[in-house]
N, C-alpha and C positions, 0 to 999 in steps of 0.2 A: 746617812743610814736611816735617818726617819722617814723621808723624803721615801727613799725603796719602799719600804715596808708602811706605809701608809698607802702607797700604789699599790700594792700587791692584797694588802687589806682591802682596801676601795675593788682591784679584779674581783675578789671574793663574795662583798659585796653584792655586786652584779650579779655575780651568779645566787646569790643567797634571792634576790629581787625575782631572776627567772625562775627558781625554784619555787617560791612562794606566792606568785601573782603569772598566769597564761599568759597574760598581755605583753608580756617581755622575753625577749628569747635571746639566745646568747648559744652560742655556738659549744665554744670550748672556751678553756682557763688560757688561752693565744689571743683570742676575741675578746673576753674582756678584760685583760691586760691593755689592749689596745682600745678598748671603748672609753675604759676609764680615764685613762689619757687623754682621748679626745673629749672626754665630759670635765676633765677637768682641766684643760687647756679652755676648753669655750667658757667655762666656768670664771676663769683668770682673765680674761683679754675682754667676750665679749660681754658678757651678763653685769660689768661697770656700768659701761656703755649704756645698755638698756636702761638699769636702775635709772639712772643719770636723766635719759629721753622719757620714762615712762614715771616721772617720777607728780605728778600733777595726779593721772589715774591712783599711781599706789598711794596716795595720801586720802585721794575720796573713799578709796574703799576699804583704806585704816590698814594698810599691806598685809590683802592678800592678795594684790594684785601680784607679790612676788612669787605666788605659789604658781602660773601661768607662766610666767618667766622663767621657774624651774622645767617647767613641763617643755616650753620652748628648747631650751637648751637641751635636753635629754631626748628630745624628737628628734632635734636636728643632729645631732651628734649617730643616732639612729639612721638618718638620712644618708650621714656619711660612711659608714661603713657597711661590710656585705654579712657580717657574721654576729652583728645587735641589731635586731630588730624589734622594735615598738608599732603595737597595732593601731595606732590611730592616736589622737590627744589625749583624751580619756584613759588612757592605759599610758600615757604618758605623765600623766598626772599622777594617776595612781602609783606608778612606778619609781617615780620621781620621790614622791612620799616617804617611800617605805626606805630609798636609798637614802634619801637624807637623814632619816631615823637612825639605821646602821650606821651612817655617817658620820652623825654623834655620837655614839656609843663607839666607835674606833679612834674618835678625836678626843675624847676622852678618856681612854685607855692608854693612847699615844703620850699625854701631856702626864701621866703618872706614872707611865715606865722612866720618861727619857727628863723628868725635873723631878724627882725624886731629891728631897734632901734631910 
């Protein structure tokens, strides 16, 4: 049940990102149901990976190399589908941002409905 409704949060999300920043575009609440998904599948699988190879850079520059890496991910996820689109890095970055902010604030919300004791 968390698992739903943190994806359906996360679509919201999305849309909350293209609402508030031009640089992001988002079709319909079908589009980023499905964006979300793919940002958080490449989230899960690929972005280890990276940390892991890129992890030399993220140390010199005291990690914020991982905010590039966000931006990666959320580019390329954009890359992959026809109904998210991000206009360049730079609005990938910025978009990236503003999702991971709402991100916390839904991960956080999550963890006090559902361990509530």
């Amino acid at each position: 049940m968390k698992l739903i409704l943190k994806w359906l949060l996360s679509a919201m999300a999305l849309l909350a990102v293209a609402s508030l920043y031009s640089g992001v575009q988002v079709n319909s609440f079908s589009d980023a149901l499905i964006a979300a998904f793919v940002i958080g599948l490449l989230n899960t699988v690929v972005r280890p990976i990276l940390i892991v190879l890129t992890l030399p850079v993220t140390v010199l520059t005291l990690g914020l190399f991982l905010f590039v890496i966000n931006a990666w991910m959320f580019l390329w996820a954009s890359s992959l589908l026809n109904g998210f689109q991000v206009q360049g890095f730079g609005a990938a970055l910025l978009g990236s941002l503003i999702y991971t902010m709402i991100g916390v604030v839904i991960n956080s919300a999550l963890e006090r409905l559902f361990f509530k004791q």
